[in-house]
BAVEX-897915 format. One record per residue (C-alpha): residue number from 1; x, z, y; residue in one letter; chain. Coordinates in steps of 0.5 Angstrom, whole numbers, plus 500, padded with zeros to 3 digits. Layout:
<atom NUM, <X, Z, Y>, "a", "A">
...
***
This chain:
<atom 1, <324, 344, 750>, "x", "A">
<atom 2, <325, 336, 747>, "x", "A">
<atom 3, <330, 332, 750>, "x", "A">
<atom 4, <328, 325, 754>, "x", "A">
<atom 5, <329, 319, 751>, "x", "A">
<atom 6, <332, 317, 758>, "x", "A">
<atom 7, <335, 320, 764>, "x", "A">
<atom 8, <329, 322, 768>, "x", "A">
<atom 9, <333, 324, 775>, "x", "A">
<atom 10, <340, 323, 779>, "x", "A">
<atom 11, <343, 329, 778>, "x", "A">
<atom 12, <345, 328, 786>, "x", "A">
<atom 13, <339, 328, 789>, "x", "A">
<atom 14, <334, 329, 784>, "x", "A">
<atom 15, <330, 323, 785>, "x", "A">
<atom 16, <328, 318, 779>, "x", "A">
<atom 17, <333, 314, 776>, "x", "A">
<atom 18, <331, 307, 776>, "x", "A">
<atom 19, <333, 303, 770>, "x", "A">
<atom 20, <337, 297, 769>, "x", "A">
<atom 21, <337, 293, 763>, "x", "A">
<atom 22, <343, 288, 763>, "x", "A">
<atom 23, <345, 283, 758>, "x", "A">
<atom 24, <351, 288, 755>, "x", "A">
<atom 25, <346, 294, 755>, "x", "A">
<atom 26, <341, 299, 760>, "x", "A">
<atom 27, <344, 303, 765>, "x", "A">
<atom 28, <341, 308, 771>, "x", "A">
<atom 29, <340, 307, 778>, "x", "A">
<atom 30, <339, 312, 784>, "x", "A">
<atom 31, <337, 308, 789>, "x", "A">
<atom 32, <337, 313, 795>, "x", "A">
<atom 33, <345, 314, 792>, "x", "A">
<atom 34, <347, 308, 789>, "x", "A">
<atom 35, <350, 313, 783>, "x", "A">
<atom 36, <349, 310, 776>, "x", "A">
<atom 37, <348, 313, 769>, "x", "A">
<atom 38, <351, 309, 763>, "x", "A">
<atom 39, <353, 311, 757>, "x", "A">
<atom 40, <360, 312, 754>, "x", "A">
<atom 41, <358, 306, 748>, "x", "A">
<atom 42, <355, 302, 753>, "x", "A">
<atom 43, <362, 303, 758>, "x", "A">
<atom 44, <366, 301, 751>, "x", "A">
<atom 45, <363, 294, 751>, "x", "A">
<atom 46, <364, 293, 758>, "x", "A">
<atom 47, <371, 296, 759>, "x", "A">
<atom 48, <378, 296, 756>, "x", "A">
<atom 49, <380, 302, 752>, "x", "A">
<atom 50, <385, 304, 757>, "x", "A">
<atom 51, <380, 305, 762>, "x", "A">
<atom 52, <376, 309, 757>, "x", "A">
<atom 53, <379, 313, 752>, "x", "A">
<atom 54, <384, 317, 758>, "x", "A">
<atom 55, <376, 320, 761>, "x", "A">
<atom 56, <373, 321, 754>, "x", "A">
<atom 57, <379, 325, 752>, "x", "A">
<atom 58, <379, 329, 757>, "x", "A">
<atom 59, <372, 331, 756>, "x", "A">
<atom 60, <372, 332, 749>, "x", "A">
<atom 61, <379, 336, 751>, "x", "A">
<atom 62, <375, 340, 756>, "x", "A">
<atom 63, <380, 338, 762>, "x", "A">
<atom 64, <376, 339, 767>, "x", "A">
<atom 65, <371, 344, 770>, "x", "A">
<atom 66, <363, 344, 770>, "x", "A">
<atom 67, <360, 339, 775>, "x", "A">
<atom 68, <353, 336, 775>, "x", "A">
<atom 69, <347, 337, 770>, "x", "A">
<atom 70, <346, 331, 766>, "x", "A">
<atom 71, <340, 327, 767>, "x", "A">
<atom 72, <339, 326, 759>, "x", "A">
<atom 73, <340, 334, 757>, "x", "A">
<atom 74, <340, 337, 764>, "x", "A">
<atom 75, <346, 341, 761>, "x", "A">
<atom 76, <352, 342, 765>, "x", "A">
<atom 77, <357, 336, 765>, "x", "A">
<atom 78, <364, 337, 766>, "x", "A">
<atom 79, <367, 333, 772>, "x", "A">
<atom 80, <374, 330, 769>, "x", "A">
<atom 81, <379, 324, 772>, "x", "A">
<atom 82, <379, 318, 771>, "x", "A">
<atom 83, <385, 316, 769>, "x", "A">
<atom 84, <392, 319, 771>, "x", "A">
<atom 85, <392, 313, 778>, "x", "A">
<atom 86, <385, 314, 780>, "x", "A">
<atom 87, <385, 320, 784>, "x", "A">
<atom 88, <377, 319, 783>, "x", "A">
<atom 89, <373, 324, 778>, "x", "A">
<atom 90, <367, 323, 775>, "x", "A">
<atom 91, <362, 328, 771>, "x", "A">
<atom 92, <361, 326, 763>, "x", "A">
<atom 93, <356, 330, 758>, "x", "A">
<atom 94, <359, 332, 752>, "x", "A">
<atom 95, <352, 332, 748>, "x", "A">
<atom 96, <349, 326, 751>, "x", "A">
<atom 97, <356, 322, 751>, "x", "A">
<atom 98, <353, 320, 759>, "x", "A">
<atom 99, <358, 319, 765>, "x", "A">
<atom 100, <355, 318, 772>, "x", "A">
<atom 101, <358, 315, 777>, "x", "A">
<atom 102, <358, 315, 785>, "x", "A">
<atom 103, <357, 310, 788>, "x", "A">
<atom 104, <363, 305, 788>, "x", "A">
<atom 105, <367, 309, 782>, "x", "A">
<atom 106, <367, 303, 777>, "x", "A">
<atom 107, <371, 300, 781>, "x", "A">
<atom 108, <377, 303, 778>, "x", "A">
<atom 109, <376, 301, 772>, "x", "A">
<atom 110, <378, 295, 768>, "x", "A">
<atom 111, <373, 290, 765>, "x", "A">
<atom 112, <374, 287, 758>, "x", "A">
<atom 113, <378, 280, 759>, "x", "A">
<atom 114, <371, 274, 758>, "x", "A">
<atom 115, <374, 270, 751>, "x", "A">
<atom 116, <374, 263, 753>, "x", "A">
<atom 117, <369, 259, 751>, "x", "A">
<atom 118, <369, 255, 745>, "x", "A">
<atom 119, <371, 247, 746>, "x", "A">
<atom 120, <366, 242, 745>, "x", "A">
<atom 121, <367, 236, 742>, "x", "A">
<atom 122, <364, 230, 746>, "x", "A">
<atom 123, <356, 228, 745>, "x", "A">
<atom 124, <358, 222, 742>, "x", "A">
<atom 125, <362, 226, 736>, "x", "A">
<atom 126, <358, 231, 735>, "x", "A">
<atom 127, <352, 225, 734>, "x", "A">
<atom 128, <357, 222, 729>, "x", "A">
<atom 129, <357, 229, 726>, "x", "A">
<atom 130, <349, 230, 726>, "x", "A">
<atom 131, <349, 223, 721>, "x", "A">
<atom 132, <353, 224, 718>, "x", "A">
<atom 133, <349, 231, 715>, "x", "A">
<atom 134, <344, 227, 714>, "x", "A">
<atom 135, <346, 221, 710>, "x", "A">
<atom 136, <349, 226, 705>, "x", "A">
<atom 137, <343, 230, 704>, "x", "A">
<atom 138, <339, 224, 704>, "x", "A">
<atom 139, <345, 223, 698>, "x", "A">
<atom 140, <343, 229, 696>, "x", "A">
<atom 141, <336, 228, 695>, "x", "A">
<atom 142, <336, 222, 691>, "x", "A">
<atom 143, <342, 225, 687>, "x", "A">
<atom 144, <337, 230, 685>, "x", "A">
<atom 145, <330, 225, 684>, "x", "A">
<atom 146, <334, 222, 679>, "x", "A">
<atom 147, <336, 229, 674>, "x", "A">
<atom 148, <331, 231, 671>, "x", "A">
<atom 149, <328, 237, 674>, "x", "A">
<atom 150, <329, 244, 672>, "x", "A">
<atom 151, <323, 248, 669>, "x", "A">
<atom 152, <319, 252, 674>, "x", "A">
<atom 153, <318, 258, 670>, "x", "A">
<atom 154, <325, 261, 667>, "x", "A">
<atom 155, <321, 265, 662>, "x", "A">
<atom 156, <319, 258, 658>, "x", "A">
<atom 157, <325, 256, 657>, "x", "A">
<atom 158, <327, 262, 653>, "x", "A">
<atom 159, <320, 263, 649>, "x", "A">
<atom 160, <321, 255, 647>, "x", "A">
<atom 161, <328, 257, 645>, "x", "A">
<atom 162, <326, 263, 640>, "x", "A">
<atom 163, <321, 258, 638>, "x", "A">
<atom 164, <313, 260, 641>, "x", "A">
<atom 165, <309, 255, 644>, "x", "A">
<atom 166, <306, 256, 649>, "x", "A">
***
């Protein structure tokens, strides 16, 4: 049996997932649950490490027991804790790198910090700046009309130094 390219049902209640695309990435929803699909890679980009290595360790180490069939493989996951403080435990797929989570169950993870933007210069710098480009490509190209211009063909240039005309 070939294996779907995208959960198919809610490993709870066996409706179909809904899927969610956010700018980070695509998750899976039960709307009749509110439990959610997501995979580890997608959970690496949203949380920190501390909150995710500790659940992916203890799935890869087997520290669990059988939980909730995967709504990608349908095969067993194996429901480990969280994190050593959270007293929550979710259901992870060591095949298909897939952690459902009940509704409410993010909430004890920490998200990634949001890098602080960039500072702008003021508009009237920046415009500064842009002319500034300009006149030196401006520069540029009139340097570059009064060099004589290069061959357009390399292979010209040789045959006249070997001495063929062409």
């Amino acid at each position: 049996m070939p294996m779907p390219d995208t959960p198919t049902h809610c490993p709870v209640c066996n409706l179909p997932l809904r899927e969610e695309r956010t700018s980070v990435g695509i998750f899976w929803a039960c709307d009749h649950c509110v439990g959610r699909a997501v995979s580890v890679e997608l959970l690496r980009r949203i949380f920190t490490p501390a909150s995710i290595n500790p659940l992916w360790l203890r799935t890869i180490n087997g520290q669990g027991k059988t939980g909730l069939r995967c709504p990608i493989c349908r095969n067993a996951m194996l429901e480990v804790q969280l994190s050593d403080k959270a007293e929550v435990k979710v259901d992870v797929c060591r095949h298909c790198h897939f952690v459902w989570f009940d509704a409410g169950e993010t909430e004890n993870l920490i998200p990634q910090p949001v890098p602080a933007p960039e500072p702008q210069l003021p508009q009237k710098a920046r415009e500064t700046i842009a002319l500034f480009k300009v006149e030196q490509l401006a520069e540029r190209a009139k340097n570059d009309a009064l060099e004589p211009a290069l061959p357009e063909l390399w292979w010209v240039e040789i045959a006249r130094f070997l001495g063929m005309h062409i």
